[in-house]
TORMARTOR-854677 format. One record per residue (C-alpha): z, x, y; residue in three letters; chain; residue number from 1. Coordinates in pm, whole numbers, always signed. Layout:
REM TORMARTOR-854677
<node <Z X Y> "Ala" "A" NUM>
...
This chain:
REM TORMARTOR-854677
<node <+4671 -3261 +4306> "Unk" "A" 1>
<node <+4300 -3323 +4339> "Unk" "A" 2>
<node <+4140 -3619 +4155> "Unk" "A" 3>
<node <+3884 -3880 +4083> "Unk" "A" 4>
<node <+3831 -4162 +3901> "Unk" "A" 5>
<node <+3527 -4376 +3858> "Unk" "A" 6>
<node <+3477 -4672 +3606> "Unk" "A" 7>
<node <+3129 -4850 +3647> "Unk" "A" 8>
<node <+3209 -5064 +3404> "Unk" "A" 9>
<node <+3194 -5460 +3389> "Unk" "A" 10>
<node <+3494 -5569 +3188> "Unk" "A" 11>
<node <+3552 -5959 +3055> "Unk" "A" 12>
<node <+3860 -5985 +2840> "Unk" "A" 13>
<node <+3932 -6281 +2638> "Unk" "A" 14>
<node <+3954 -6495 +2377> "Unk" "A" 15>
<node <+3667 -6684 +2226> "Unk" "A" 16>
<node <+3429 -6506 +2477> "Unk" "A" 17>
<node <+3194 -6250 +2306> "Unk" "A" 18>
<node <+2892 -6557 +2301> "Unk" "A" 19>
<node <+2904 -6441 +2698> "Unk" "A" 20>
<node <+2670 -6194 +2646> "Unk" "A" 21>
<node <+2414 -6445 +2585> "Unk" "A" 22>
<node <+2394 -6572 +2935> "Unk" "A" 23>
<node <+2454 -6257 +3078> "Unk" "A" 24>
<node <+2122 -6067 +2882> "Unk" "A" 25>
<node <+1917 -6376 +2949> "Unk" "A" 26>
<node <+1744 -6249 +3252> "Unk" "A" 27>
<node <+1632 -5928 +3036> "Unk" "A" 28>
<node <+1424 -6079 +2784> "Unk" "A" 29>
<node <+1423 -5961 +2407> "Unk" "A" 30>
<node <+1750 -5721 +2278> "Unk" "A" 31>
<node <+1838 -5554 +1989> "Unk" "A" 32>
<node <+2166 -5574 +1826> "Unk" "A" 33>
<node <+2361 -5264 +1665> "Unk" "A" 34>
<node <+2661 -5396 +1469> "Unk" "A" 35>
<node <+2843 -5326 +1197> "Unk" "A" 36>
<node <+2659 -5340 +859> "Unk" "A" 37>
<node <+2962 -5608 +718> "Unk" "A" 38>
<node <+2876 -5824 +1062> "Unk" "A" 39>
<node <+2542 -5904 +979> "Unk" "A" 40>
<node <+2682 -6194 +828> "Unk" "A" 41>
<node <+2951 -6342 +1025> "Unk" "A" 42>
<node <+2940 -6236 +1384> "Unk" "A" 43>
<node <+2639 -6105 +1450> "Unk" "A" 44>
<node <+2455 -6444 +1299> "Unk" "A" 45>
<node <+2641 -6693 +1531> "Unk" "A" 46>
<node <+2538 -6441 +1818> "Unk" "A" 47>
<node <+2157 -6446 +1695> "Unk" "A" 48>
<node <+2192 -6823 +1662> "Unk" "A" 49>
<node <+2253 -6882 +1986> "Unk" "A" 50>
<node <+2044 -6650 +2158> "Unk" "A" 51>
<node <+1723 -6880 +2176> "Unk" "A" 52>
<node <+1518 -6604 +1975> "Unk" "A" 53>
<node <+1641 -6325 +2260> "Unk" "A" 54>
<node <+1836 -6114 +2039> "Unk" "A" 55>
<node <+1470 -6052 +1780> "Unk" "A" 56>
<node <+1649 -5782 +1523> "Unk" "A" 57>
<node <+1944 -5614 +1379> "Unk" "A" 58>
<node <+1995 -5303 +1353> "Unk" "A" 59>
<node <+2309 -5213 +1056> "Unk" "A" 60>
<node <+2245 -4881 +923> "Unk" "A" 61>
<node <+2549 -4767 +1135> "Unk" "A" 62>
<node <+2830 -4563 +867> "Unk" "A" 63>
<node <+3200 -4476 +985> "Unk" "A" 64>
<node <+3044 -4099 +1107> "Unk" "A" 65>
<node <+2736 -4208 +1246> "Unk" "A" 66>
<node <+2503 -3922 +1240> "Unk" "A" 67>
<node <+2226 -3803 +1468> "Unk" "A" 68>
<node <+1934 -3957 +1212> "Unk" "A" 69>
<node <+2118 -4309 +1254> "Unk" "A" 70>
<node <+2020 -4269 +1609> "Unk" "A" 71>
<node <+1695 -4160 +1549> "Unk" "A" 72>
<node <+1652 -4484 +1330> "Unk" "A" 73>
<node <+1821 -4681 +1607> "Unk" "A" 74>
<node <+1566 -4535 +1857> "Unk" "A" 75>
<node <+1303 -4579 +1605> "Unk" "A" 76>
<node <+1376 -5019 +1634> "Unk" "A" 77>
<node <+1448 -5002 +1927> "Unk" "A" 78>
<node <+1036 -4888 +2006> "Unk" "A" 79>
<node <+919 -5080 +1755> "Unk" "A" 80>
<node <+1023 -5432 +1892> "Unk" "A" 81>
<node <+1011 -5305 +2262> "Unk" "A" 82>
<node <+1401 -5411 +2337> "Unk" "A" 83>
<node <+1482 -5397 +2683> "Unk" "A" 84>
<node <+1889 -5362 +2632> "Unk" "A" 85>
<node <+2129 -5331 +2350> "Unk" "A" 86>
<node <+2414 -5509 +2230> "Unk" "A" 87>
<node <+2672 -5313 +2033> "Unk" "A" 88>
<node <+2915 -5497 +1847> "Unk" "A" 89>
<node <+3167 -5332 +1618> "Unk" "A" 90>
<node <+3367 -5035 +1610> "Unk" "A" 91>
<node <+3361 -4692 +1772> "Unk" "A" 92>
<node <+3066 -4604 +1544> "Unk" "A" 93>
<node <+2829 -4893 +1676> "Unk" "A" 94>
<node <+2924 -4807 +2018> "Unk" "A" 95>
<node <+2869 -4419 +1963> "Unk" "A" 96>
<node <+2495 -4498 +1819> "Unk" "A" 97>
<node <+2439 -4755 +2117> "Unk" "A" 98>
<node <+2505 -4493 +2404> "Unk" "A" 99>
<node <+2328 -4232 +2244> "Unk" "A" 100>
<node <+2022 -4426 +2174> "Unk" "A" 101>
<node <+1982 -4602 +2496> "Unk" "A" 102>
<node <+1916 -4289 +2688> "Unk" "A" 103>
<node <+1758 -4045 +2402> "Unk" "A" 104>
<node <+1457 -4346 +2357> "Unk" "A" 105>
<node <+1334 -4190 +2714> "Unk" "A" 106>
<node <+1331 -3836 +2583> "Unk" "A" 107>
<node <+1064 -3657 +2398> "Unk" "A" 108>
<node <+1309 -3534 +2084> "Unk" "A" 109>
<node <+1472 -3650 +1803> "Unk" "A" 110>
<node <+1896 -3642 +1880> "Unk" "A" 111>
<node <+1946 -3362 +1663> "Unk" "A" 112>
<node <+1771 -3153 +2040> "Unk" "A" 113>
<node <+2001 -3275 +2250> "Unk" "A" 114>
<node <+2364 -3304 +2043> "Unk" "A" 115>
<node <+2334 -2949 +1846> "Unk" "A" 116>
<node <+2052 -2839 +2010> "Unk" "A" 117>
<node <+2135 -2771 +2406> "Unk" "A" 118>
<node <+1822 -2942 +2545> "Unk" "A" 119>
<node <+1939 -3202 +2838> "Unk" "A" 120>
<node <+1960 -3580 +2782> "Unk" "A" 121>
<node <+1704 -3800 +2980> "Unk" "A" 122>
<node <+1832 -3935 +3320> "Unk" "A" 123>
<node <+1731 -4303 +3219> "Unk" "A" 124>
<node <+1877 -4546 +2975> "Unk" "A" 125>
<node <+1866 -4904 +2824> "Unk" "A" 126>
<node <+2152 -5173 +2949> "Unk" "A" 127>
<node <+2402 -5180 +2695> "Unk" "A" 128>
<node <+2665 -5426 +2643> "Unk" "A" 129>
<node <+3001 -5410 +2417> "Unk" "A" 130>
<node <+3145 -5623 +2216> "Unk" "A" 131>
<node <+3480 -5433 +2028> "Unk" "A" 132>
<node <+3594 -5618 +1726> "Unk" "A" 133>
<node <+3831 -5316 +1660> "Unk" "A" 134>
<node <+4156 -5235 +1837> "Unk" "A" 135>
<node <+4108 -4856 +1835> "Unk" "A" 136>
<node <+3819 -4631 +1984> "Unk" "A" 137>
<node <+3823 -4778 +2347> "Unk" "A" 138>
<node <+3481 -4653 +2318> "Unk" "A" 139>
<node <+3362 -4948 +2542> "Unk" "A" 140>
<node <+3502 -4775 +2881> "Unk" "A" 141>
<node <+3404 -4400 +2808> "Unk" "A" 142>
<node <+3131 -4202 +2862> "Unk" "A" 143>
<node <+3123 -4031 +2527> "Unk" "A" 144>
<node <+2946 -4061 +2197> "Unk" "A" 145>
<node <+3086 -3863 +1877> "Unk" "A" 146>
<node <+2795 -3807 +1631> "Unk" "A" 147>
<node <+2799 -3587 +1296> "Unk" "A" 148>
<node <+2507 -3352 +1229> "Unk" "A" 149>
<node <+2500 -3361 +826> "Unk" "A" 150>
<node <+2286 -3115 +778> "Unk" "A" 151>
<node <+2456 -2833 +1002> "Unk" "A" 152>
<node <+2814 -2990 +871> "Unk" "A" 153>
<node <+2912 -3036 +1318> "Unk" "A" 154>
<node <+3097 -3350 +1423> "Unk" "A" 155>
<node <+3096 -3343 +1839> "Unk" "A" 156>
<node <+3079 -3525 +2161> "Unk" "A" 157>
<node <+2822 -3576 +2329> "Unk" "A" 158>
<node <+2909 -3724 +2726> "Unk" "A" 159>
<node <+2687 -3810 +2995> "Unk" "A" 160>
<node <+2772 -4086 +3302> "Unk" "A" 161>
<node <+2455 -4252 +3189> "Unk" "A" 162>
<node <+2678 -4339 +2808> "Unk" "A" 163>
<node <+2859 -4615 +3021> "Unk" "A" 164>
<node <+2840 -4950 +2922> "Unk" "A" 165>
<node <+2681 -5228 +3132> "Unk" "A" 166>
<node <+2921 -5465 +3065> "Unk" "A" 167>
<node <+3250 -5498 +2802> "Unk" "A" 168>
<node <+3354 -5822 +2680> "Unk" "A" 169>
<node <+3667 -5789 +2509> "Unk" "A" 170>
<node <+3737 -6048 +2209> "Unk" "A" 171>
<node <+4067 -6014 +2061> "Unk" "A" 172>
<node <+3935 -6331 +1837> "Unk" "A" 173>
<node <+3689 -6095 +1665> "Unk" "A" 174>
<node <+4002 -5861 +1526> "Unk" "A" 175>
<node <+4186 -6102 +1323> "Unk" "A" 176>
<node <+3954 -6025 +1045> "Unk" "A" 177>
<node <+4018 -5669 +1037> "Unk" "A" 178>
<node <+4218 -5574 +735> "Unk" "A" 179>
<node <+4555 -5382 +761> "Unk" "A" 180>
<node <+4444 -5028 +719> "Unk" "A" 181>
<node <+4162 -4982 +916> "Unk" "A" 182>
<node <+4451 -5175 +1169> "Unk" "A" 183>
<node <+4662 -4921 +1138> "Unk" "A" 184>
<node <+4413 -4678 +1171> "Unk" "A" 185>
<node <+4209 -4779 +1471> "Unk" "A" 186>
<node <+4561 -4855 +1636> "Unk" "A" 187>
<node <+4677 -4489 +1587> "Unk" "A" 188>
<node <+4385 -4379 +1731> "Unk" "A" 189>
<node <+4427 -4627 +2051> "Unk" "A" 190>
<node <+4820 -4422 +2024> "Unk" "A" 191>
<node <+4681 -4065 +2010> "Unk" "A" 192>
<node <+4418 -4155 +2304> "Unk" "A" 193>
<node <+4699 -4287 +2529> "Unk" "A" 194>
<node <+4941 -4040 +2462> "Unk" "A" 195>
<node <+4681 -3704 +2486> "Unk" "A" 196>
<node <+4543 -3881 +2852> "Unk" "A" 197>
<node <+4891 -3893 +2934> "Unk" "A" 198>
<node <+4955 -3491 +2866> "Unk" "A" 199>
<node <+4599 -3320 +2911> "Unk" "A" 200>
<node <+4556 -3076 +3184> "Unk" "A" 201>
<node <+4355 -3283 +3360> "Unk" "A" 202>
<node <+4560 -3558 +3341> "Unk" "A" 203>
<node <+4575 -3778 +3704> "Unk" "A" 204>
<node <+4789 -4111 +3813> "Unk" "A" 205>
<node <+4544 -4378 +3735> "Unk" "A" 206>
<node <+4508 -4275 +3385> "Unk" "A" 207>
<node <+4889 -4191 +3370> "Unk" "A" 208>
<node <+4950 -4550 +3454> "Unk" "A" 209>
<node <+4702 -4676 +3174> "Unk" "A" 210>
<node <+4831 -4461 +2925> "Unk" "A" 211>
<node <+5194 -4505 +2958> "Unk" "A" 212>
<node <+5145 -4872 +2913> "Unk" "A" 213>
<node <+4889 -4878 +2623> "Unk" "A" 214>
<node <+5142 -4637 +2462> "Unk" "A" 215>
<node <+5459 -4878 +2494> "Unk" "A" 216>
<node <+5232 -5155 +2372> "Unk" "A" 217>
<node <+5112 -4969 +2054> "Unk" "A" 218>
<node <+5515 -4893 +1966> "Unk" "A" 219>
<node <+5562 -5273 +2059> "Unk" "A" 220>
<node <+5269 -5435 +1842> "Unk" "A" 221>
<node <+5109 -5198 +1581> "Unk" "A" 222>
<node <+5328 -5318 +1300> "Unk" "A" 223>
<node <+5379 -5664 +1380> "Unk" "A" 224>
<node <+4998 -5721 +1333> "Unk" "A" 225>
<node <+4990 -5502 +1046> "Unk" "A" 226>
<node <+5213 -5720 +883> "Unk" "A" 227>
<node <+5078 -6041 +1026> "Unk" "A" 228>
<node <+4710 -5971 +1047> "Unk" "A" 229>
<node <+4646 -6348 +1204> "Unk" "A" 230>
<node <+4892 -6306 +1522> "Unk" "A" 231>
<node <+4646 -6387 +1784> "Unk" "A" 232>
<node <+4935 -6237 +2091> "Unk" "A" 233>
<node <+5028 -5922 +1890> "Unk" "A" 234>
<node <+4573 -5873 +1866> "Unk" "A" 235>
<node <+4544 -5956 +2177> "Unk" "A" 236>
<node <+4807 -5664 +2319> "Unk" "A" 237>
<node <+4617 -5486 +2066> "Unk" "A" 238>
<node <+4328 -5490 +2254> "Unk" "A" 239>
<node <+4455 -5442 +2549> "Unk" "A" 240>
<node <+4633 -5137 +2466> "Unk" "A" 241>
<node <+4275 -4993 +2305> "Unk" "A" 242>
<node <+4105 -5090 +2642> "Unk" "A" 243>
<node <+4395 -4945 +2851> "Unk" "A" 244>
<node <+4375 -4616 +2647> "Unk" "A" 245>
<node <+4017 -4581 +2681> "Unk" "A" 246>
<node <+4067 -4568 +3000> "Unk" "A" 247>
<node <+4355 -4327 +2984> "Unk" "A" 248>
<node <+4120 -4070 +2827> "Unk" "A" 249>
<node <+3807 -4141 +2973> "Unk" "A" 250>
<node <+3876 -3840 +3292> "Unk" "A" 251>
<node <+4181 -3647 +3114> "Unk" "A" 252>
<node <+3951 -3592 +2792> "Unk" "A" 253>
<node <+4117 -3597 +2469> "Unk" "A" 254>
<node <+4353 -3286 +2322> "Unk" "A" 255>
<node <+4492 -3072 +2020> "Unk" "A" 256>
<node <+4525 -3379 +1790> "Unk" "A" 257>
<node <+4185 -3438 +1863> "Unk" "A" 258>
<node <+4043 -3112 +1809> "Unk" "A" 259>
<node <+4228 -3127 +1496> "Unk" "A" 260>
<node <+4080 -3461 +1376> "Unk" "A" 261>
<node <+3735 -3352 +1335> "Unk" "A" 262>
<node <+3746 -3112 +1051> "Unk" "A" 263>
<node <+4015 -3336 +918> "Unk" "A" 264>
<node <+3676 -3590 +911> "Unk" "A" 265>
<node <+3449 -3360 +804> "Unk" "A" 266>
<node <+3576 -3187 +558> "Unk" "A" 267>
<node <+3865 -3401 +403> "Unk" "A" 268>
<node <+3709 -3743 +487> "Unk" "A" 269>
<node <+4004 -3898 +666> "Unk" "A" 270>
<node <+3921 -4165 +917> "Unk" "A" 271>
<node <+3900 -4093 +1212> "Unk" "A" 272>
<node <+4228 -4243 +1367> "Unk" "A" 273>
<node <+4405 -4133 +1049> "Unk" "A" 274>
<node <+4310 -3767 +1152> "Unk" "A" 275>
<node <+4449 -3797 +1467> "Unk" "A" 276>
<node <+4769 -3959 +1411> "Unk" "A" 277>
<node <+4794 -3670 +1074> "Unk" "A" 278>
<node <+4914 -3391 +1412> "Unk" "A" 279>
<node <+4995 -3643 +1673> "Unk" "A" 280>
<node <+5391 -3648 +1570> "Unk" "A" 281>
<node <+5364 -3234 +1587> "Unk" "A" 282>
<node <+5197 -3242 +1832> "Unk" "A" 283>
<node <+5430 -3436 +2056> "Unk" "A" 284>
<node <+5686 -3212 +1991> "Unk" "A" 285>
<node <+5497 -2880 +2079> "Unk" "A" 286>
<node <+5430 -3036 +2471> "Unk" "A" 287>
<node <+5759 -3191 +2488> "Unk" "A" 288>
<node <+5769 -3038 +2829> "Unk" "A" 289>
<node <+5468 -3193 +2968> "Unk" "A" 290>
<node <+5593 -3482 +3090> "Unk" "A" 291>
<node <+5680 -3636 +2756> "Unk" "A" 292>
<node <+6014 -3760 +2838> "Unk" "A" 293>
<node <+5898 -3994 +3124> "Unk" "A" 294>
<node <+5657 -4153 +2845> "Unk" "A" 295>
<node <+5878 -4180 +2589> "Unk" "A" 296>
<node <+6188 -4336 +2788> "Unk" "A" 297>
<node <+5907 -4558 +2899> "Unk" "A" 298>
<node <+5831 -4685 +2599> "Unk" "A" 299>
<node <+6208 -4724 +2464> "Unk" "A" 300>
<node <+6277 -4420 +2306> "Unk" "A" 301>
<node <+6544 -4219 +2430> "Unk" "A" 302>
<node <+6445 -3870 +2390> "Unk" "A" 303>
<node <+6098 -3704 +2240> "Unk" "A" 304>
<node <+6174 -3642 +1937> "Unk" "A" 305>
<node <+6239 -4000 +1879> "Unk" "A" 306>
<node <+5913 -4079 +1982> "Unk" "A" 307>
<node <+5767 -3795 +1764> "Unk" "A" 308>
<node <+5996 -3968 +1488> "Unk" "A" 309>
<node <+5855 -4323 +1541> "Unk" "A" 310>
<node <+5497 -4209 +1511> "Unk" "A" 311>
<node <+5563 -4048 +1159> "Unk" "A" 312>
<node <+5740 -4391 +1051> "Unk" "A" 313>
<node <+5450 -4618 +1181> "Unk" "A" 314>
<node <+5224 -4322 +942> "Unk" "A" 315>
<node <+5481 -4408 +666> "Unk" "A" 316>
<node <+5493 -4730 +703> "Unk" "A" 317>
<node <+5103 -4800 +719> "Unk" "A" 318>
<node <+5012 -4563 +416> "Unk" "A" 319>
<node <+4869 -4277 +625> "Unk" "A" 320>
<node <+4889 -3923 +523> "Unk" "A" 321>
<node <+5153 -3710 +549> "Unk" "A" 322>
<node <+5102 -3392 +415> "Unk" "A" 323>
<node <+4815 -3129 +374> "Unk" "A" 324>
<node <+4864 -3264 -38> "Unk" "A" 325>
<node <+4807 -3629 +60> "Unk" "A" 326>
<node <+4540 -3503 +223> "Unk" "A" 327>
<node <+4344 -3287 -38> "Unk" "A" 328>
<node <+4394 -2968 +203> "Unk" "A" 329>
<node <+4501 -2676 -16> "Unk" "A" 330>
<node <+4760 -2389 +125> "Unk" "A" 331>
<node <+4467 -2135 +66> "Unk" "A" 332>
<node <+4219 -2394 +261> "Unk" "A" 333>
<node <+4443 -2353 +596> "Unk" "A" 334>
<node <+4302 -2060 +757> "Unk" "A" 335>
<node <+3937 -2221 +774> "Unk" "A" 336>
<node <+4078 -2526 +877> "Unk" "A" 337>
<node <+4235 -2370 +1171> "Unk" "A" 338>
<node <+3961 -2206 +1267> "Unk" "A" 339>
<node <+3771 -2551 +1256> "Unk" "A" 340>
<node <+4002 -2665 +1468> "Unk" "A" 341>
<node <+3935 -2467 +1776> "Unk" "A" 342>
<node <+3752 -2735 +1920> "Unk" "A" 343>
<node <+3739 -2734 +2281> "Unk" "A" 344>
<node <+3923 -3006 +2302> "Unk" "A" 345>
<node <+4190 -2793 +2229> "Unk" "A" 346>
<node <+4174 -2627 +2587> "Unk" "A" 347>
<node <+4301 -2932 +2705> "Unk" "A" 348>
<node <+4650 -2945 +2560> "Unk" "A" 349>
<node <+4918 -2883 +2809> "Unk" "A" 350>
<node <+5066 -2585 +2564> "Unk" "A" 351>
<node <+4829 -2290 +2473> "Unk" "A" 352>
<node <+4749 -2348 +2117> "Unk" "A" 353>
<node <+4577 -2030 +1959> "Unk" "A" 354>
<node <+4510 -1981 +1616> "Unk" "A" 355>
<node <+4861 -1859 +1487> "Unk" "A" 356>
<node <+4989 -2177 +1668> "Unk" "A" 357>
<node <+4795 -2427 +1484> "Unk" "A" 358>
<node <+4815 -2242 +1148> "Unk" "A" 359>
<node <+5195 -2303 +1238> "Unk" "A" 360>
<node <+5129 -2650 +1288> "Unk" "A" 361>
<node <+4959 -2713 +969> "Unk" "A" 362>
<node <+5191 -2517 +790> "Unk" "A" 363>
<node <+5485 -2767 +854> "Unk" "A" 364>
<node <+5293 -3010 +711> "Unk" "A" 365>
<node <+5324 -2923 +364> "Unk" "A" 366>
C-alpha cells in the first residue's frame, strides 16, 4: 500500500471557545463574516460585539444548496469592504461558500467558469477560519466545496488544496440549539462520511483509524442527543465524531451513497444528510466484503447486517425517509434517477456499481 496524508489545518476543540477567533484574526485587520442567515442574531452578534469593529459586515444570503451566484454575491462583499480573511460560521453550506469565495475573489470570472465551466481556480486565497455549529458536514477539515448550479440543474464538488481552512475552532456549545431533525440529519451525514472513508478504494490507515471511531461514536450518541437536545457530553462526541469523519473522507473521497445523494437533493429536495443515509443501509450490505466486518464488530455489532439494520432504525427512529414513496420518487422516475446517480463518486465504492446495480438498489426501496 502506497499513501499520503496531509492536514494543514489548525484545529481548537472546545467548549465555550468560538470568541477565539477574535484574537487570532486581530493581526489581519477588517473580516467578513459568512454565517448562517438564522445566526445573524444570536451568534454571529456576540462575535461582532466583541470584535472591536474588526469583523465590519455580514454576509447571510447562504441557503441549504448554496449555489454558484451566492458565491458570486459573497465575492461581490467581500470587494466591496476590502476584507482581508473570512470567518465562516454555520453549517456545511457557510463553509462551502467560504472556500469557494476566498480563492475565486483572485480570479477574473464569475464561479459559474470555474465549477461547471472547466476554467482553473486561482492559486491564491483569503485566510479563512471555521466555526461549525453543526455536527455533520466535517466540512471544516476538507478540501472540498459542494455548490448547485440552478440554472444548468448540476450539484458538484469543487476541491482544490487551497479550500483548506486556516484554522477550525470546534464549539460543541454552539450545537445545543440545533433542533432534532436537522440533528439527525447532519449526524447521518457525519455516519455515511465515516463509514464510505472507511470502504473507498482509496481508503488508507490514518483515515481508517478516524473513521472507525467517528462511526462507533455516531451508533453510541446520535439518539441520545436527539432525544436530549441539551446533553452537552453526547454534543460534544457529536462533534467529535463530525470532525473525526471529516477527516476520514478528506483523502478516501466519498462513495455510492454519495453519488446517490445528489440527485436525491436536486431533484427530490431531501437534505443533504437525509440523502445519504436514504442508500447508506443498502449500501452497507452490497460491500459487506470490504472490510465491513472489522467496522462493524468495532462498533458493537456483531455481524454487517446488524450494522446495516441499526442504520435503518436510527432512519426510523429520527423520521427520515424510507422509501422511494416517502420520498416523492415514482417507480417510472427510477431509470433517470439512476442515471443521475452515476456520479463519479461512484467509482469509488469498493463494489462495481453500474447502472443495473443501482436501479437494483433503488428498486428495494419501494
Amino acid at each position: 500500500m502506497s499513501w499520503n496524508f496531509n492536514l494543514p489545518v489548525k484545529i481548537l476543540f472546545g467548549r465555550n471557545r468560538a470568541l477565539e477567533v477574535v484574537d487570532l484574526t486581530k493581526p489581519l485587520g477588517d473580516g467578513l463574516l459568512i454565517c448562517d442567515p438564522f445566526l445573524v442574531d444570536g451568534p454571529a452578534r456576540q462575535l461582532i460585539a466583541v470584535s472591536a469593529g474588526r469583523i465590519a459586515e455580514v454576509f447571510s444570503s447562504v441557503s441549504p444548496n448554496p449555489s454558484v451566484e451566492e458565491v458570486d454575491a459573497c465575492c461581490d462583499a467581500i470587494r466591496r469592504l476590502d476584507a482581508k480573511y473570512l470567518i465562516a460560521m454555520g453549517g456545511g453550506s457557510v463553509m462551502d461558500v467560504a472556500k469557494a469565495a476566498s480563492v475565486i475573489i483572485f480570479g477574473d470570472d464569475r464561479t459559474r467558469a470555474y465549477h461547471t465551466g472547466g476554467k482553473a481556480l486561482p492559486q491564491k486565497r483569503l485566510p479563512v477560519f471555521a466555526i461549525p455549529t453543526t455536527a455533520g458536514t466535517g466540512s471544516e477539515v476538507t478540501s472540498v466545496s459542494v455548490l448547485t448550479d440552478r440554472e444548468l440543474g448540476v450539484k458538484a464538488p469543487m476541491g482544490s488544496p487551497l479550500f483548506n481552512m486556516d484554522t477550525a475552532i470546534v464549539d460543541p456549545v454552539l450545537t445545543l440549539s440545533v433542533p432534532p431533525r436537522v440533528t439527525a440529519s447532519t449526524g447521518l451525514d457525519v455516519l455515511a462520511h465515516a463509514i464510505e472513508g472507511y470502504w473507498s478504494v482509496h481508503h488508507q490507515p490514518i483515515c481508517d483509524a478516524t473513521a472507525m471511531y467517528a462511526t462507533k461514536l455516531v451508533f453510541q450518541n446520535l439518539m441520545r442527543v436527539y432525544n436530549n437536545p441539551q446533553d452537552i457530553d453526547g454534543r460534544e462526541r457529536m462533534c467529535e465524531a463530525s470532525l473525526l469523519a471529516g477527516i476520514a473522507f478528506s483523502h478516501p473521497k466519498t462513495t455510492g451513497s454519495h453519488a446517490c445523494s445528489y440527485p436525491l437533493t436536486n431533484v427530490y429536495g431531501m437534505p443533504h444528510g437525509e440523502a445519504c443515509a436514504f442508500t447508506l443501509d443498502a449500501f452497507i450490505r452490497i460491500n459487506a466484503d470490504a472490510r465491513v466486518l472489522e467496522l462493524a464488530r468495532y462498533s458493537g455489532f456483531d455481524s454487517v447486517d446488524a450494522m446495516a439494520d441499526a442504520v435503518y432504525d436510527l432512519k426510523r427512529r429520527t423520521g427520515m425517509k424510507l422509501t422511494l414513496a416517502d420520498a416523492g420518487i415514482k417507480t417510472e422516475d427510477v431509470p433517470e434517477l439512476v442515471k443521475a446517480s452515476m456520479h463519479p463518486n461512484m467509482l469509488n465504492n469498493p463494489v462495481a456499481m453500474d447502472a443495473e446495480a443501482i436501479e437494483r438498489l433503488y428498486r428495494g426501496l419501494q
